[in-house]
Jmol script that loads the backbone (N, CA, C; Angstrom):
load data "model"
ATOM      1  N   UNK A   1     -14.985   0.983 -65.753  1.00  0.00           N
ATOM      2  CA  UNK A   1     -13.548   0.905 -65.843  1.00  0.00           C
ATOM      3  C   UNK A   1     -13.087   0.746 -67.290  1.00  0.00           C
ATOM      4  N   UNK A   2     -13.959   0.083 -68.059  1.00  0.00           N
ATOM      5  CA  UNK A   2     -13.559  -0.203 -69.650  1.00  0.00           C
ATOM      6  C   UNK A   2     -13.652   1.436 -70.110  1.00  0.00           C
ATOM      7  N   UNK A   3     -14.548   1.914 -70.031  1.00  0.00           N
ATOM      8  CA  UNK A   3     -14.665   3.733 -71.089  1.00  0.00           C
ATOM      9  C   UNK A   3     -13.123   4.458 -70.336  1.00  0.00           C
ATOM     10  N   UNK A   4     -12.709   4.158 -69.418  1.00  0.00           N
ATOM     11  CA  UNK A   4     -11.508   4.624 -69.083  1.00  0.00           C
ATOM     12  C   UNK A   4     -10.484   3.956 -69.499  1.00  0.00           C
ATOM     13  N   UNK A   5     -10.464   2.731 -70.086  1.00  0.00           N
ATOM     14  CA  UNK A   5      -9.254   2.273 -70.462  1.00  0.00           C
ATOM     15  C   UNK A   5      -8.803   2.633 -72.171  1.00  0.00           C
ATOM     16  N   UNK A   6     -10.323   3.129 -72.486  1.00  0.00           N
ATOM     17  CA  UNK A   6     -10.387   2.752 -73.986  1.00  0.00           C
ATOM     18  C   UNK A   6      -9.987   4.794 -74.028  1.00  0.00           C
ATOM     19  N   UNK A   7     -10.666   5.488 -73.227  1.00  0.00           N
ATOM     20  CA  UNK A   7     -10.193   7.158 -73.294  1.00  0.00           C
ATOM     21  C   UNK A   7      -8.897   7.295 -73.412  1.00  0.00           C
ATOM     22  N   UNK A   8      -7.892   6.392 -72.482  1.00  0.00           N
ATOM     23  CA  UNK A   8      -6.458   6.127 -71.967  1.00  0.00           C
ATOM     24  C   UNK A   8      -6.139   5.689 -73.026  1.00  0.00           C
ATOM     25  N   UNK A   9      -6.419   4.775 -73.876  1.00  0.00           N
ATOM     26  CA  UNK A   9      -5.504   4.286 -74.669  1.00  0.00           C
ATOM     27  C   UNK A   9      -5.428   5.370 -75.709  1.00  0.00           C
ATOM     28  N   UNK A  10      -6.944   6.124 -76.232  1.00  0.00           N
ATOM     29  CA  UNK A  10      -6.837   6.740 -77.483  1.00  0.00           C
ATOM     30  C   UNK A  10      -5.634   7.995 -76.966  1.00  0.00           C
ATOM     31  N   UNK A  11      -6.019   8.749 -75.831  1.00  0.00           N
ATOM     32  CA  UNK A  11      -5.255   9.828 -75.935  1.00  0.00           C
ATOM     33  C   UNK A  11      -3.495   8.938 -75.858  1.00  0.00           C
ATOM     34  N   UNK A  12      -3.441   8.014 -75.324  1.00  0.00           N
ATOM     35  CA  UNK A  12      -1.604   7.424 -75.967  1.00  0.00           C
ATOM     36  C   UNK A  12      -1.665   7.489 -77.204  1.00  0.00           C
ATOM     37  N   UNK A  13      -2.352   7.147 -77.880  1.00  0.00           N
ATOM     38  CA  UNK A  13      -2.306   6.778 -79.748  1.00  0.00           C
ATOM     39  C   UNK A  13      -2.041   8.496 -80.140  1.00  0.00           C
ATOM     40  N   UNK A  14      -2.833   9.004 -79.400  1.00  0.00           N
ATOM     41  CA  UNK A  14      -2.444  10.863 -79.860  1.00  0.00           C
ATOM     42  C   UNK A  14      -1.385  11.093 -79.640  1.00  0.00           C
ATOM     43  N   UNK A  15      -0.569  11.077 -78.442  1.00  0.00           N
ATOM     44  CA  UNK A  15       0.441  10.857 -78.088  1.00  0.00           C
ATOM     45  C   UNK A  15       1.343  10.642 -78.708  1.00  0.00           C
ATOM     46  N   UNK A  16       2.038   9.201 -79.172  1.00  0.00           N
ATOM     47  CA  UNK A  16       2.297   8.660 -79.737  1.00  0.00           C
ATOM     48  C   UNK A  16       2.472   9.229 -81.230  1.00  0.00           C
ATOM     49  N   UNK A  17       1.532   9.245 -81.802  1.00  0.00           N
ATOM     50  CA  UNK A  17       1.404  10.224 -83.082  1.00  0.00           C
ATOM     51  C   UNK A  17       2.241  11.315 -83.224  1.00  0.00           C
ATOM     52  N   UNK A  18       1.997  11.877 -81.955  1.00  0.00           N
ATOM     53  CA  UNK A  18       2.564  13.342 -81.921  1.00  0.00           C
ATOM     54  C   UNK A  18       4.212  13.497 -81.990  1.00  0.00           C
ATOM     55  N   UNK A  19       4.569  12.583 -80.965  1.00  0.00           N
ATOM     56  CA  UNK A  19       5.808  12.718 -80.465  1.00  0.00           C
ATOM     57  C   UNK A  19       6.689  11.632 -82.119  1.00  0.00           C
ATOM     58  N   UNK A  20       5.769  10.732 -82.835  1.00  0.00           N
ATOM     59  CA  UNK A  20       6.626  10.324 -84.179  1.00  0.00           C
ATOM     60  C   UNK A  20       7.003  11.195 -85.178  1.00  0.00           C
ATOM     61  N   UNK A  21       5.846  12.174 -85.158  1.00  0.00           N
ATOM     62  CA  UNK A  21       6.021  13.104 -86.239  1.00  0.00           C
ATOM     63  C   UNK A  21       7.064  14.410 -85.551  1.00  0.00           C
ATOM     64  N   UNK A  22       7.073  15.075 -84.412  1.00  0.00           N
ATOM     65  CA  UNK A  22       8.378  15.445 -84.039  1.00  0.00           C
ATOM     66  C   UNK A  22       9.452  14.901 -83.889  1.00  0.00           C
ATOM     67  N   UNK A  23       9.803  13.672 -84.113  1.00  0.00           N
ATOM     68  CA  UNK A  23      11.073  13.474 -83.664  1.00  0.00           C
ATOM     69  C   UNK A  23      11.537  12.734 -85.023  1.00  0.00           C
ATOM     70  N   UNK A  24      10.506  13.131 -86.115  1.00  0.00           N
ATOM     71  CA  UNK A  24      10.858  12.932 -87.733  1.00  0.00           C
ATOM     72  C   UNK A  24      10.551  11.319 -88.234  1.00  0.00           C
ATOM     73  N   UNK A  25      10.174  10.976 -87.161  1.00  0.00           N
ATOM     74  CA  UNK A  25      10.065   8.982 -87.866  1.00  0.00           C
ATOM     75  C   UNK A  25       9.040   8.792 -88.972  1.00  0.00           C
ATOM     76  N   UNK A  26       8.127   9.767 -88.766  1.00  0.00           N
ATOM     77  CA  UNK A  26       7.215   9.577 -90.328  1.00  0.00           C
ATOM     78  C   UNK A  26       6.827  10.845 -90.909  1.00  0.00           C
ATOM     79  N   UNK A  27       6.676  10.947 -91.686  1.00  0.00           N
ATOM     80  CA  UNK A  27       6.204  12.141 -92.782  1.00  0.00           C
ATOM     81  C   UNK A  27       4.794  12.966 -93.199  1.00  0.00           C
ATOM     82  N   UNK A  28       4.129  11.900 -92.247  1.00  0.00           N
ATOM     83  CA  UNK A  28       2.177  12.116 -92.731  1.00  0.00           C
ATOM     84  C   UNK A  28       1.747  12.782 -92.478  1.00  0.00           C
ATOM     85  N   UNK A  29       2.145  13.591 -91.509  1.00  0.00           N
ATOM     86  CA  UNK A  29       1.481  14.917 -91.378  1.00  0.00           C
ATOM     87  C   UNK A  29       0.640  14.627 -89.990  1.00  0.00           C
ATOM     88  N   UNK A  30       0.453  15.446 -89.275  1.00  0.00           N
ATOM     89  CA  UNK A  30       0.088  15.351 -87.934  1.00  0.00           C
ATOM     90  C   UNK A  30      -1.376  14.789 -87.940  1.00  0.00           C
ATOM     91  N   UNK A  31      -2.189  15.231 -88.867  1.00  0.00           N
ATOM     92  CA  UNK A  31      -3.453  14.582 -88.771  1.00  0.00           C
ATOM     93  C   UNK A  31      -3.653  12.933 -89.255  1.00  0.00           C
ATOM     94  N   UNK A  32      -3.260  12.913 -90.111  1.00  0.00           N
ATOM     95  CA  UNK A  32      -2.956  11.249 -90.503  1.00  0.00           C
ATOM     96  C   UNK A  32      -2.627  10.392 -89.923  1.00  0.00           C
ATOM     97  N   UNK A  33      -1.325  11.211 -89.086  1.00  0.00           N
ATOM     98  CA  UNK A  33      -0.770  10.286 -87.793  1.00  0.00           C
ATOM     99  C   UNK A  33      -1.504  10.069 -87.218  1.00  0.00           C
ATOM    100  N   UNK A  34      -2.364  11.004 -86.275  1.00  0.00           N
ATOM    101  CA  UNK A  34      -2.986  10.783 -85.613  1.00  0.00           C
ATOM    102  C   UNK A  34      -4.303   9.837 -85.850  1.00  0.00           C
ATOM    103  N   UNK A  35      -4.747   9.728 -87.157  1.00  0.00           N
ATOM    104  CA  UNK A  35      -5.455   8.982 -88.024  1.00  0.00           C
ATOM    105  C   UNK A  35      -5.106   7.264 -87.722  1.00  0.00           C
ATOM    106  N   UNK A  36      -4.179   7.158 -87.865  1.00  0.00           N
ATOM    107  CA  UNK A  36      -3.328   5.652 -88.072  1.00  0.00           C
ATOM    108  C   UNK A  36      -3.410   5.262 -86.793  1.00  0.00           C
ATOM    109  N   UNK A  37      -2.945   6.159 -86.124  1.00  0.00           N
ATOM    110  CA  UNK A  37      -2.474   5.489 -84.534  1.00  0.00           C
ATOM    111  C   UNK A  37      -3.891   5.071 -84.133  1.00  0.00           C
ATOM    112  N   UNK A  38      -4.787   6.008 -84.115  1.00  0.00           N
ATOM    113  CA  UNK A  38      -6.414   6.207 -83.550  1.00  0.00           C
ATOM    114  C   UNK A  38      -7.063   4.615 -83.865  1.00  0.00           C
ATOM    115  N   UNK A  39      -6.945   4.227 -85.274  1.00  0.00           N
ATOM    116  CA  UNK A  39      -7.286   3.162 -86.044  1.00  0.00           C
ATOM    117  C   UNK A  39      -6.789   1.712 -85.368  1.00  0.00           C
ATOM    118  N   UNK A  40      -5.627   2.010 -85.243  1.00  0.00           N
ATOM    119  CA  UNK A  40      -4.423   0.423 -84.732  1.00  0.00           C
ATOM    120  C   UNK A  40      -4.749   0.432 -83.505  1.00  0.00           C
ATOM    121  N   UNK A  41      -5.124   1.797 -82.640  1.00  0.00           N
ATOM    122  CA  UNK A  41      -5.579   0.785 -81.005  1.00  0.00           C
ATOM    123  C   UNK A  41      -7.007   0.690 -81.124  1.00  0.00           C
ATOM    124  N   UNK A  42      -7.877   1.299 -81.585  1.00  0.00           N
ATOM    125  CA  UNK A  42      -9.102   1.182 -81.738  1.00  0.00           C
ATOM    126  C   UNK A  42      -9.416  -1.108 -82.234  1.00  0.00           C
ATOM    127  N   UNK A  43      -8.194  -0.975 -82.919  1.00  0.00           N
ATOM    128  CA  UNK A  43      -8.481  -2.607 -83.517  1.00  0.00           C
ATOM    129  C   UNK A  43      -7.963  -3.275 -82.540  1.00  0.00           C
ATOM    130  N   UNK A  44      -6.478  -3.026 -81.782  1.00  0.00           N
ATOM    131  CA  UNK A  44      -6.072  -3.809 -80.991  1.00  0.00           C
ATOM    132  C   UNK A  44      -7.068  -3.645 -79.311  1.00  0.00           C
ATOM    133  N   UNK A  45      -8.055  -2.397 -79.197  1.00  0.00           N
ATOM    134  CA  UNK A  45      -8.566  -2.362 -77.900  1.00  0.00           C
ATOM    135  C   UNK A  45      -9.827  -3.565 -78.625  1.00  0.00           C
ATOM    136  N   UNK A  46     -10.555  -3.514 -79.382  1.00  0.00           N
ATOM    137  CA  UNK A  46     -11.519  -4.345 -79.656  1.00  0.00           C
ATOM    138  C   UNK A  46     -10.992  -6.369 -79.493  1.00  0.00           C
ATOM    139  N   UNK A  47      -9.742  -6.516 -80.218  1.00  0.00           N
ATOM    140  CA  UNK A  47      -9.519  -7.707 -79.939  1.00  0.00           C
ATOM    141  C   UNK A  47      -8.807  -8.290 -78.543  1.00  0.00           C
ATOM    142  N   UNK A  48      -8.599  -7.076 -77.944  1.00  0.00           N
ATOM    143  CA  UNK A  48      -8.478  -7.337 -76.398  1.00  0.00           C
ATOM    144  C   UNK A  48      -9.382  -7.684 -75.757  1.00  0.00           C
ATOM    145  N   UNK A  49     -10.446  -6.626 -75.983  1.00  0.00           N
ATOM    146  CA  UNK A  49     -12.069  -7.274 -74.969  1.00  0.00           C
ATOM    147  C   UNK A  49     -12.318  -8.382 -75.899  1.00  0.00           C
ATOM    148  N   UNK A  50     -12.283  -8.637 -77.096  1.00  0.00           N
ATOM    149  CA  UNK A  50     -13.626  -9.539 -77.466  1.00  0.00           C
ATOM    150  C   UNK A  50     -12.531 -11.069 -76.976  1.00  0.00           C
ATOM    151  N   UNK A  51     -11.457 -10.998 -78.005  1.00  0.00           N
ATOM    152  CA  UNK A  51     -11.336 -11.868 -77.885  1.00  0.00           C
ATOM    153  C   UNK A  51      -9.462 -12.131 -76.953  1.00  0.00           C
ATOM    154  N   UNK A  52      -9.695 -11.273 -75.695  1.00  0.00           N
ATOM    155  CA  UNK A  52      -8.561 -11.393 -74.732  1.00  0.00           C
ATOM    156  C   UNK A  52      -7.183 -11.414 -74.954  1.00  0.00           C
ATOM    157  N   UNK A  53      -7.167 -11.466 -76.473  1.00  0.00           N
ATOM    158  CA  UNK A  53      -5.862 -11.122 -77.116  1.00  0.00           C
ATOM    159  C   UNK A  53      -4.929  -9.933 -76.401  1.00  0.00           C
ATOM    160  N   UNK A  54      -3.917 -10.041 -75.675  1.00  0.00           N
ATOM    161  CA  UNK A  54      -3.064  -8.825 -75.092  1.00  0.00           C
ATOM    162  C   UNK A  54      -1.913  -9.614 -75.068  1.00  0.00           C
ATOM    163  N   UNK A  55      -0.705  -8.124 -75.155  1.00  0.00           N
ATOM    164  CA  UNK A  55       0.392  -8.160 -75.196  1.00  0.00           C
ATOM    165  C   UNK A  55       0.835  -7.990 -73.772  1.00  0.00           C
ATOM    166  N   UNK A  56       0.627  -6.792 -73.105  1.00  0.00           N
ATOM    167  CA  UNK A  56       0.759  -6.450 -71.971  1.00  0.00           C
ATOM    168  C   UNK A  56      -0.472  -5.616 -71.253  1.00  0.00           C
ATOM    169  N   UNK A  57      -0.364  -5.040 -70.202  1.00  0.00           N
ATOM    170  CA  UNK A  57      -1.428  -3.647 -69.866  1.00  0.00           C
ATOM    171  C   UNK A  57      -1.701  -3.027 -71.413  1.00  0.00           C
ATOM    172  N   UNK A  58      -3.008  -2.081 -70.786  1.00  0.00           N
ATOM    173  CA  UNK A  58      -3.472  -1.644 -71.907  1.00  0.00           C
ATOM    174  C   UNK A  58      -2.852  -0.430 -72.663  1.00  0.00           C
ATOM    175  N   UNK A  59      -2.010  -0.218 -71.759  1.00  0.00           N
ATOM    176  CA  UNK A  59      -1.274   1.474 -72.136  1.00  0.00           C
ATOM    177  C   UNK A  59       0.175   0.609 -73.018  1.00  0.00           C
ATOM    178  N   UNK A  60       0.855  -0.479 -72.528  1.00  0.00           N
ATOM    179  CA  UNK A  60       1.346  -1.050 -73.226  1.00  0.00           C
ATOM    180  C   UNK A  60       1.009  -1.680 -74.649  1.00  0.00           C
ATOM    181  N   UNK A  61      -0.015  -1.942 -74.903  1.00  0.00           N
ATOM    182  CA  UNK A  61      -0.913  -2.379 -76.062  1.00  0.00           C
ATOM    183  C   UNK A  61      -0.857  -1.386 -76.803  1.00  0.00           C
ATOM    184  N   UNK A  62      -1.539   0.018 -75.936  1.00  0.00           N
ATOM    185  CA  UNK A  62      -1.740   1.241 -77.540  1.00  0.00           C
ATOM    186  C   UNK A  62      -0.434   1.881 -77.603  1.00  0.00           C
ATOM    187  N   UNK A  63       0.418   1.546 -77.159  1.00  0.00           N
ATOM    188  CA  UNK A  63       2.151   2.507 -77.572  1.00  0.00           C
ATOM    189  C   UNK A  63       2.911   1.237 -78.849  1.00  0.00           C
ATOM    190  N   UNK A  64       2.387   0.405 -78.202  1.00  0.00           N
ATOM    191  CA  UNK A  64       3.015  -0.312 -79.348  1.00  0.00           C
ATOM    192  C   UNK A  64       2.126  -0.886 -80.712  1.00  0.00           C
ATOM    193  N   UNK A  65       0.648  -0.675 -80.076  1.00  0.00           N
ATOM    194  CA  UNK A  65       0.225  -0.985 -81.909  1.00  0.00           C
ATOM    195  C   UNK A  65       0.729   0.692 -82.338  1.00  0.00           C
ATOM    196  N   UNK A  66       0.032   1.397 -81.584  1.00  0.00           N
ATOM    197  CA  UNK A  66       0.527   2.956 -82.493  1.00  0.00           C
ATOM    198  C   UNK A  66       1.387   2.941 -83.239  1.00  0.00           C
ATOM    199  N   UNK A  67       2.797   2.444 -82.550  1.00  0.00           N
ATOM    200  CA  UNK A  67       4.051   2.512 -83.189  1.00  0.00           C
ATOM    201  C   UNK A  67       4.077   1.259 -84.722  1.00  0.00           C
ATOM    202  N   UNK A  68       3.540   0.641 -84.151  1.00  0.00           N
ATOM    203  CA  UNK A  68       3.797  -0.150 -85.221  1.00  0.00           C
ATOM    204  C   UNK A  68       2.831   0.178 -86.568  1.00  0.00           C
ATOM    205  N   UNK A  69       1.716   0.647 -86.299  1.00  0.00           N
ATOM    206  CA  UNK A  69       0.680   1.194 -87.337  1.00  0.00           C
ATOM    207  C   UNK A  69       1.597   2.565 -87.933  1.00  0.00           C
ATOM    208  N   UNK A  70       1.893   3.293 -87.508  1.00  0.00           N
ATOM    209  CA  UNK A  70       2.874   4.450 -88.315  1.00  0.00           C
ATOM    210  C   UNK A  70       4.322   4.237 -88.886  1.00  0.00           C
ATOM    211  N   UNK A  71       4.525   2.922 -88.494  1.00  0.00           N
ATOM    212  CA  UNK A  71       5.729   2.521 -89.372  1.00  0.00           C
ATOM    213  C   UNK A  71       5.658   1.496 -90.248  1.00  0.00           C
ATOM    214  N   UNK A  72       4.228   0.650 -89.943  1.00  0.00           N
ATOM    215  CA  UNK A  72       3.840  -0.386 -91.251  1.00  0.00           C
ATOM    216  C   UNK A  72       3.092   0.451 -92.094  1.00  0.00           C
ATOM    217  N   UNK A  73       1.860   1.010 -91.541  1.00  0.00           N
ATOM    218  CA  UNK A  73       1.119   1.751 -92.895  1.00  0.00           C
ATOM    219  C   UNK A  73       1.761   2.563 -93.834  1.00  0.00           C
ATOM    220  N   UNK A  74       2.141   3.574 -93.513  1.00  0.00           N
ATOM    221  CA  UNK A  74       3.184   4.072 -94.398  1.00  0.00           C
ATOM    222  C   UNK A  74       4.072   3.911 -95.426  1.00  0.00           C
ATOM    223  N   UNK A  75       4.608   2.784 -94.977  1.00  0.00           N
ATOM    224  CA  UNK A  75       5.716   1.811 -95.877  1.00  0.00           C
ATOM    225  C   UNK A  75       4.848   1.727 -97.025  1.00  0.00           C
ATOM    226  N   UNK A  76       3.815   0.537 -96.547  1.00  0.00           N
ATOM    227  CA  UNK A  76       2.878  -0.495 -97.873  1.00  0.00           C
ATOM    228  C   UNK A  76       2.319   0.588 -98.665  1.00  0.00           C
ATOM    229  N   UNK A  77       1.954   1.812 -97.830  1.00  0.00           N
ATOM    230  CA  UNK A  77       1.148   3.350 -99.094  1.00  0.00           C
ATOM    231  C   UNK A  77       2.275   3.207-100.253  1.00  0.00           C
ATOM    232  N   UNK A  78       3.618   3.393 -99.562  1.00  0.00           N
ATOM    233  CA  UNK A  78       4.567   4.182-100.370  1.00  0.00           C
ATOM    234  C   UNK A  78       5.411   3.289-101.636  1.00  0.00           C
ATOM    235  N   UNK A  79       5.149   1.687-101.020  1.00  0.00           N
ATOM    236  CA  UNK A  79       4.943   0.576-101.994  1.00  0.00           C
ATOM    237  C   UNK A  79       4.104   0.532-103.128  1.00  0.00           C
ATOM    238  N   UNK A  80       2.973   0.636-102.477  1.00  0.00           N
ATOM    239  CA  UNK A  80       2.220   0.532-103.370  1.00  0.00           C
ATOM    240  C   UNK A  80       2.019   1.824-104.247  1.00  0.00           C
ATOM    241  N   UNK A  81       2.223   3.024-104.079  1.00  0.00           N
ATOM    242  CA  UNK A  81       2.248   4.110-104.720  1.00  0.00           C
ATOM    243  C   UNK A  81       3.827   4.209-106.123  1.00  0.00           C
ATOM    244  N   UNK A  82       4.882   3.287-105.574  1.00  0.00           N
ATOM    245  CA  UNK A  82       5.614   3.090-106.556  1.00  0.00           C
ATOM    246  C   UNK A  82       5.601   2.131-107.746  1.00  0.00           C
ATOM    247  N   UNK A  83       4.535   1.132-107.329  1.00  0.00           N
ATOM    248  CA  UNK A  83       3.696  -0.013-107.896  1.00  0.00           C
ATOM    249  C   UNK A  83       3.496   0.614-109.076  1.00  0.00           C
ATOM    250  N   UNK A  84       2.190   1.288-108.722  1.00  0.00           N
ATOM    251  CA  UNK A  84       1.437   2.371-109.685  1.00  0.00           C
ATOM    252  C   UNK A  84       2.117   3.140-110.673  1.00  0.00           C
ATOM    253  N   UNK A  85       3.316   3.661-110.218  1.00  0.00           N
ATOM    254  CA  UNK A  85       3.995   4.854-111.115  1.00  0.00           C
ATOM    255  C   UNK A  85       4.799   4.213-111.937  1.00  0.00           C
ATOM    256  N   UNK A  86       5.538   2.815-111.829  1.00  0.00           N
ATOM    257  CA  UNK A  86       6.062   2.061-112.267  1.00  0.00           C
ATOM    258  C   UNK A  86       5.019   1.542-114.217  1.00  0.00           C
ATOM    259  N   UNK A  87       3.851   1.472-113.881  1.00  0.00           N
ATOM    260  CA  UNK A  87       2.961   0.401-114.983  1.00  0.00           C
ATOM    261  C   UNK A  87       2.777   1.540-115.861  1.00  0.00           C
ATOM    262  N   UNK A  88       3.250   2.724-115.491  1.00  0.00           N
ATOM    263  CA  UNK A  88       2.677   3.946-116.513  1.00  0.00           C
ATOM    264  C   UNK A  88       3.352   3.682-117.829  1.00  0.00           C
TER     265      UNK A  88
END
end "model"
wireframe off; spacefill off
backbone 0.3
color backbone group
């Protein structure tokens, strides 16, 4: 039942990905997205089993780290990329 929850969650994180970058909320390009999202449930499915940490169901878990991984990562890149251009 776990290899099915963890298949379920990744294809939401694809999901998810997909439908941010059509409907314009981030800029990264479809593979990246899909990159980020893949990453944030992959961390939030691990601290669910190990250590029982949950928000809600598991399909609830990967829609909302997804979401939140493509609208935090992004930001701090684009921070920190003005950081940089700034010390020149």
């Amino acid at each position: 039942m776990v290899l099915f929850t963890f298949f379920g969650s990744i294809f939401i994180a694809v999901v998810v990905a997909i439908l941010f970058e059509r409907m314009g909320i981030t800029r990264n390009g479809y593979a990246m997205s899909i990159l980020i999202a893949l990453g944030a449930v992959v961390v939030l499915f691990f601290l669910r089993s190990l250590f029982h940490l949950r928000i809600g169901s598991p399909g609830l878990d990967a829609i909302i780290g997804a979401s939140a991984a493509l609208i935090l990562i992004p930001m701090g890149a684009a921070r920190g990329r003005g950081r940089r251009n700034r010390r020149r």
